[in-house]
N, C-alpha and C positions, 0 to 999 in steps of 0.2 A: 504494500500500500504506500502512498505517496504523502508527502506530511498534511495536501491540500485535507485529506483524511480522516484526520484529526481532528480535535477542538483542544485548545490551549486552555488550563485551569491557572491561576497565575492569585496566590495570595502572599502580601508582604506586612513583614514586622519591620519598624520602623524603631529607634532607638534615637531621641534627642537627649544630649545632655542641655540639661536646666541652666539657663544663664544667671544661676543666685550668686552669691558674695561667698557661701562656707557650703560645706557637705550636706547630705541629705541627715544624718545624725549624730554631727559633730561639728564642731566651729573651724574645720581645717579648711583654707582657701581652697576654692574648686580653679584658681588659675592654673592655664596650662603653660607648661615648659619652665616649671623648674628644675631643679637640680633633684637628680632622683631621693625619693625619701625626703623629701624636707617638704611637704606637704600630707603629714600624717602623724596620727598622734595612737595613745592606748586605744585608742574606739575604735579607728577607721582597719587598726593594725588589729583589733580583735585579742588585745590580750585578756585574761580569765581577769574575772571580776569589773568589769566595763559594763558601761549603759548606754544603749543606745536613745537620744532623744529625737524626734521627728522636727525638722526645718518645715516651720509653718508656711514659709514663704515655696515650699516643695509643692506644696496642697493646693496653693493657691494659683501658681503655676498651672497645675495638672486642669484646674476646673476651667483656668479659661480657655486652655487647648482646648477643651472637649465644648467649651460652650462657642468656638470658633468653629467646630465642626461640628455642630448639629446632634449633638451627642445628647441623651440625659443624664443629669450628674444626681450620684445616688448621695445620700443623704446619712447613709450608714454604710460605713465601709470599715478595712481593716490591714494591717499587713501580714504578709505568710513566711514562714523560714520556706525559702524553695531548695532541699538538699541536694548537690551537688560538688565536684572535689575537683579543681583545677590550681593549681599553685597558685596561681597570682587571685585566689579569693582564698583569702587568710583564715575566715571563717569554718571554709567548708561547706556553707551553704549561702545562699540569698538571701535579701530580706528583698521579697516582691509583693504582689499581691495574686492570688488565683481565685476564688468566687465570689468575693465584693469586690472588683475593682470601682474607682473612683468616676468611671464615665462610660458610657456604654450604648450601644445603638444609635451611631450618627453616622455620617456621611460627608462623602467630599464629592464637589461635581467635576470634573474634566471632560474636556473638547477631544473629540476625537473624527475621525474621516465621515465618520456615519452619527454626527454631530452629538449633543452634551450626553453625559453618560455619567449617572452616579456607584459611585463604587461607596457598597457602604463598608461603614465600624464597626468591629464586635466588641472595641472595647479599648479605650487609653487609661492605663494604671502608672502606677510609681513604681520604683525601684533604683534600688543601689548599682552602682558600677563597680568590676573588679576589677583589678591595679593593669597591668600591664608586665609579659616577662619580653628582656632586652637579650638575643641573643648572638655569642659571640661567634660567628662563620670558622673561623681562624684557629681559636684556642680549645673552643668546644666550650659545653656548658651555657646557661642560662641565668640572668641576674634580674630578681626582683624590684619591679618598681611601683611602689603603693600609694604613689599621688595619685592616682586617678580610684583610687577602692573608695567607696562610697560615697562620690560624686552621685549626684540627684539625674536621675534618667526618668522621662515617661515613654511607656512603649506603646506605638499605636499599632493595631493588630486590625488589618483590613479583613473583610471574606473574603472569598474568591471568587472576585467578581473582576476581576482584571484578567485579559484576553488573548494579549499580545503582549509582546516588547516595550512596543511605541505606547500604548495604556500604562504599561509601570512607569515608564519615566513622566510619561504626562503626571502622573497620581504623585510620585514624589515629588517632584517639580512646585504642584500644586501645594503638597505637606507643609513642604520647604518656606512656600512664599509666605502661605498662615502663620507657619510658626515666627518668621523675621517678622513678619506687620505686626503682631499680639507682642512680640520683643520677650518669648518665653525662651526662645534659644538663638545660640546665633549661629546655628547651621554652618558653619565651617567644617564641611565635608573630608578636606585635605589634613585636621586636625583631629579629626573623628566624631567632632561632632554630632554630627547625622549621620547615622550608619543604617542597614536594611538589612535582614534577611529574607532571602527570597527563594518562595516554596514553590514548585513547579510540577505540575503532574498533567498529564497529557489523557485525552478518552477519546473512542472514535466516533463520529460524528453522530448526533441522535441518541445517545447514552446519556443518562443520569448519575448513573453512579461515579462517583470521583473516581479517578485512577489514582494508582499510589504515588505520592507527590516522595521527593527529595528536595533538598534544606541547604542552599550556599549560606555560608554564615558573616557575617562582619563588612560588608560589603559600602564600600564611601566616595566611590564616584559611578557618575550617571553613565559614561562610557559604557564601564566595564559592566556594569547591571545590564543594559541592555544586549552586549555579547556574551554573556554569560548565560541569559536568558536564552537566548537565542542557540547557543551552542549543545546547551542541555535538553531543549525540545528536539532538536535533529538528533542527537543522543538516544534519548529515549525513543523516537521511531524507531529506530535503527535496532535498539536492542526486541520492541517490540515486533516488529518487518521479519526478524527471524529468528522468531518465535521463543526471546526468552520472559524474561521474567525482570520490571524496574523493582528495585529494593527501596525500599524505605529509610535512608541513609542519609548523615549530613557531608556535605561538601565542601572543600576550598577550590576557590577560583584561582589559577594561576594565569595571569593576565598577560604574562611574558609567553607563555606556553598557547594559552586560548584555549584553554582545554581546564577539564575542573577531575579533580581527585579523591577521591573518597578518603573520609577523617574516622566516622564509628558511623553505628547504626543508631537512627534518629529515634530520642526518646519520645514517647508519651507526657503523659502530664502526670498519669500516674507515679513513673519512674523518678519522678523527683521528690514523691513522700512528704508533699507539700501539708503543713498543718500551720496553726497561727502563730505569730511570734508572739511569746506570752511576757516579753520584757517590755512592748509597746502597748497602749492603751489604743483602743477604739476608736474610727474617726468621725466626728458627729458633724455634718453640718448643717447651719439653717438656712431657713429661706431666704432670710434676707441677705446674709453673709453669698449668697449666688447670683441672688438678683444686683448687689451692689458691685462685684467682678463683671457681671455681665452690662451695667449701665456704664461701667469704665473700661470696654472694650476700647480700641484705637480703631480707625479706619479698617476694613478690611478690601483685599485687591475689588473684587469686583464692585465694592461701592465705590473706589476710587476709579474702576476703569468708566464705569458711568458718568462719575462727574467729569472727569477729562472729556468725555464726548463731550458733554453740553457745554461747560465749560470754557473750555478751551478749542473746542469744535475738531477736534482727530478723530481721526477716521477710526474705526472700532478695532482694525488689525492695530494698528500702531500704538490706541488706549493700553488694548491685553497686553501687546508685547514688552510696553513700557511697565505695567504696575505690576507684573508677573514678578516682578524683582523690587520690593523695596528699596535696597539702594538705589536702583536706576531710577525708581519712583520720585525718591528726595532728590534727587541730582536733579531731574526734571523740574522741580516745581523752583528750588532754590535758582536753577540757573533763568527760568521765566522769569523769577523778581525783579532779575539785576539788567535782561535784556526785552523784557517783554514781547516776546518770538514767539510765542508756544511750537507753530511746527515748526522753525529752523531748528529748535533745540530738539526737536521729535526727530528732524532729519538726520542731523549729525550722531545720536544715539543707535539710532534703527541702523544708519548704513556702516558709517567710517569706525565709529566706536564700538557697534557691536563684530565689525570684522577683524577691528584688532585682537579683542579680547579673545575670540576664536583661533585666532592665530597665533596668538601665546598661551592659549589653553589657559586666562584666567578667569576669575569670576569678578563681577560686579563690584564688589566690597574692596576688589583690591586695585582697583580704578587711580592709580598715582596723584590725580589733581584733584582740584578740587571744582563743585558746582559751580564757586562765582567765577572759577577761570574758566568754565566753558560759558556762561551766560558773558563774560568779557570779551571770548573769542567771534560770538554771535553779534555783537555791538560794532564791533570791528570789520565784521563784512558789511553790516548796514547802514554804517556810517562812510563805506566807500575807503578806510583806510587797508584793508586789503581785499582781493581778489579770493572766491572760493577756495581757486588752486592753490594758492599760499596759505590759505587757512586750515588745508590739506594737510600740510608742511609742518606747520606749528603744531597740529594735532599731533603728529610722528612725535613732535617735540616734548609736548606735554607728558607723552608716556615715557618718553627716555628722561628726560631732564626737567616737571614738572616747574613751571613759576607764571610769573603775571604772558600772560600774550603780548601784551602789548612790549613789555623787556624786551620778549624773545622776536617780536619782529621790528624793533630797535636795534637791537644786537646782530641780527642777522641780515639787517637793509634790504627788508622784506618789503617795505611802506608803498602802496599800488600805485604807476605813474597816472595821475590821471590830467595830467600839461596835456591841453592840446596840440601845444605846438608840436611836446614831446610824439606824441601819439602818431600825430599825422605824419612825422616824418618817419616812420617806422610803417604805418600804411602805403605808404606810396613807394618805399624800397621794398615792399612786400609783394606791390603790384608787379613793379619794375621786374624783379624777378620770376615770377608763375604768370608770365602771359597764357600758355595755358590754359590757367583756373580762370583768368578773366574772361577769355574766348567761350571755354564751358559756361560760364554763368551769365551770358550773355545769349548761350541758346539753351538757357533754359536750363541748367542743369545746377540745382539749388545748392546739394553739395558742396560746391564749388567754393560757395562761400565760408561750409563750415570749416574747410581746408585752408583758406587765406585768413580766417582768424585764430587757425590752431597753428602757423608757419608765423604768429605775430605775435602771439603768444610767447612760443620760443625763442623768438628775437628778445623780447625782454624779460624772459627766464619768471615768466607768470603773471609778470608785476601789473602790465599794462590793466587798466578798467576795460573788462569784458563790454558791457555796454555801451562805450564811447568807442570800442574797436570795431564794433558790429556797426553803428552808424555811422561811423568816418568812411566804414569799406564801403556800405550802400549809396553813401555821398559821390563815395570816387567814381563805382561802377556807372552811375547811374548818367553822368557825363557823357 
């Protein structure tokens, strides 16, 4: 059978750490990249006779993720030791939660080919994070590092209601953006931030029964999730096409290889012998305590991609693409203050700024300049002090050597000629030389023209005003 065959089951765990000030039940910094061990105390390190107490500000967190996602947030909940033995969790087991969790039944909507499609929640809970081991290639062995053990994590646990590939990344994408807008994490994927696991099991088409899914684990950019996805559904035809049997197993993704590996056989829930931690108390909350997180919600993308339409009058691609990313969102509104442009600054975003960023493989947040130097760079082409294609230039600039624009094309004798005498006389050597394109645009052949202002152009290495070169040439032609 061929994989068109198929139906794709596609459910993901999602994994943010909490952007709070100290641990989920201890006062140790949750800042990343310290010096190993110097972010951990008796609690976090689980020595005998320690107490765990619960970061309220963990709780408060978890309720607006879920009241951002359509979720209901229960009223009584609790935490569980979830047992399990990995080195780098000191404990030996978790403190998660498994049948009160703190939010449950919502939903996220994402755009897809065959338009909006909601993928719902089964459920966002809390839980600790365990440390991190450092290993050494060279010497051999593994060394502990417990800054990261009980760091504040919520885990959002979608159904399987996602299809494909391009669905999981859309669905993250979306996770992602909620979580920066609400400011519960700040999603720095390349720090581990937002991590996924992604459960994948494949049925043949008209079947109900789920096939048995496998488990990549730890997973922190969007690339390699959706080649991984992708790599393990052909996998799995393939083992099913002759006639074996998919195992129930978790996986690492080798990203260098493109191919995934088998780690153990995938637990259950049972396997983890989960019951209550009886060190913590109960979590109680009230109604008002949900209704006042929820009246102090921030913007969320789609009510901002709304108001940009009306607003600002952008086109509905350009709204999503821009508020899909709250940084790109704040750069957008901070740099309209300073230039009053709305689509120039939607232009320069969408095209020149979002292909760099692709081209260095960075994200948004890590943007080098800042909004009033792009809302300065926009004033600057409207004021006629430079030329698009030098504003081009300065952009290259910004990302390599960030400062004001106006310096950098100070400093670089960027400033647009716009002398007519200068001008004219670089039209008429321009003529002088491509009789040619004059003869062409004379019988007619429009072109001709874009060619005698793109040879005038390069005579003055960009600088010339575009709009005074196109009416000088039509002046001269028209003689």
């Amino acid at each position: 059978m061929a994989r068109e065959d198929y139906e794709v089951v596609i459910g993901l765990e999602v994994h943010a750490e909490l952007s709070t000030k100290s641990k989920i039940f201890c006062s140790c910094s949750t800042e990343f990249g310290g010096d190993p061990n110097t972010h951990c105390c008796p609690i976090c390190m689980a020595m005998p006779g320690t107490l765990p107490v619960l970061n309220e500000k963990v709780v408060e967190y978890a309720v607006k993720a879920g009241l951002a996602t359509n979720c209901e947030i229960s009223r009584n909940s609790k935490n569980d030791r979830k047992n399990y033995f990995y080195p780098d969790l000191p404990k030996a087991y978790q403190i998660s939660q498994y049948d009160m969790p703190l939010c449950e039944n919502g939903y996220v909507e994402i755009e897809t080919e065959n338009g909006p499609k909601k993928i719902r929640l089964l459920r966002i809970h809390i839980e600790e994070d365990a440390g991190k081991l450092n290993h050494d290639p060279y010497r051999g062995g593994s060394l502990v590092d417990l800054n990261r053990a009980g760091v504040p994590l919520i885990e959002t646990v979608s159904m399987p209601d996602i299809s494909s590939s391009a669905e999981a990344e859309a669905y993250l994408r979306k996770l992602k953006s909620i979580f920066e807008y609400i400011e519960v994490s700040d999603c720095k994927m390349q720090e581990g931030s937002l991590r996924a696991d992604v459960n994948v099991s494949i049925r043949k088409k008209g079947e109900t029964k789920l096939g048995t899914r496998t488990e990549m684990k730890n997973m922190n950019s969007f690339k390699s999730i959706v080649r991984a996805i992708e790599y393990e559904i052909n996998r799995q035809v393939e083992v099913l096409d002759n006639g074996g049997v998919v195992s129930q197993e978790s996986l690492r993704w080798d990203d260098a290889l493109g191919k995934t590996f088998s780690m153990r056989d995938k637990e259950d829930a049972q396997d983890y012998r989960y019951f209550p931690d009886p060190d913590l108390v109960a979590i109680r909350l009230s109604d008002e305590y949900i209704e006042e997180i929820r009246r102090n919600l921030p913007e969320l993308p789609e009510s901002r991609r709304k108001r940009y339409i009306e607003e600002f009058k952008l086109p509905e691609y350009d709204a999503k693409m821009i508020t899909a990313s709250k940084y790109l969102s704040n750069m957008f509104e901070k740099a309209v203050e300073i230039c009053n442009n709305p689509k120039s600054v939607s232009n320069w975003i969408m095209s020149d700024i979002a292909r760099i960023l692709n081209e260095k493989e960075l994200e948004p947040s890590e943007i080098p300049f800042t909004a009033e130097e792009l809302g300065e760079l926009v004033v600057l082409i409207d004021k006629g002090t430079i030329s698009s294609a030098i504003a081009k230039k300065v952009l290259d600039e910004l990302f390599v050597n960030p400062k004001s624009p106006q310096k950098i094309v100070e400093e670089k004798g960027w400033v647009q000629i716009s002398d007519e005498g200068a001008i004219k006389e670089v039209v008429l050597k321009v003529l002088e030389n491509n009789q040619q394109s004059v003869a062409d645009y004379k019988a007619g052949k429009d072109k001709a023209l874009g060619f005698l202002v793109g040879q005038a152009m390069k005579e003055t290495k960009g600088k010339a005003n575009p709009q005074m070169l196109n009416k000088m040439f039509l002046d001269e032609l028209k003689k």
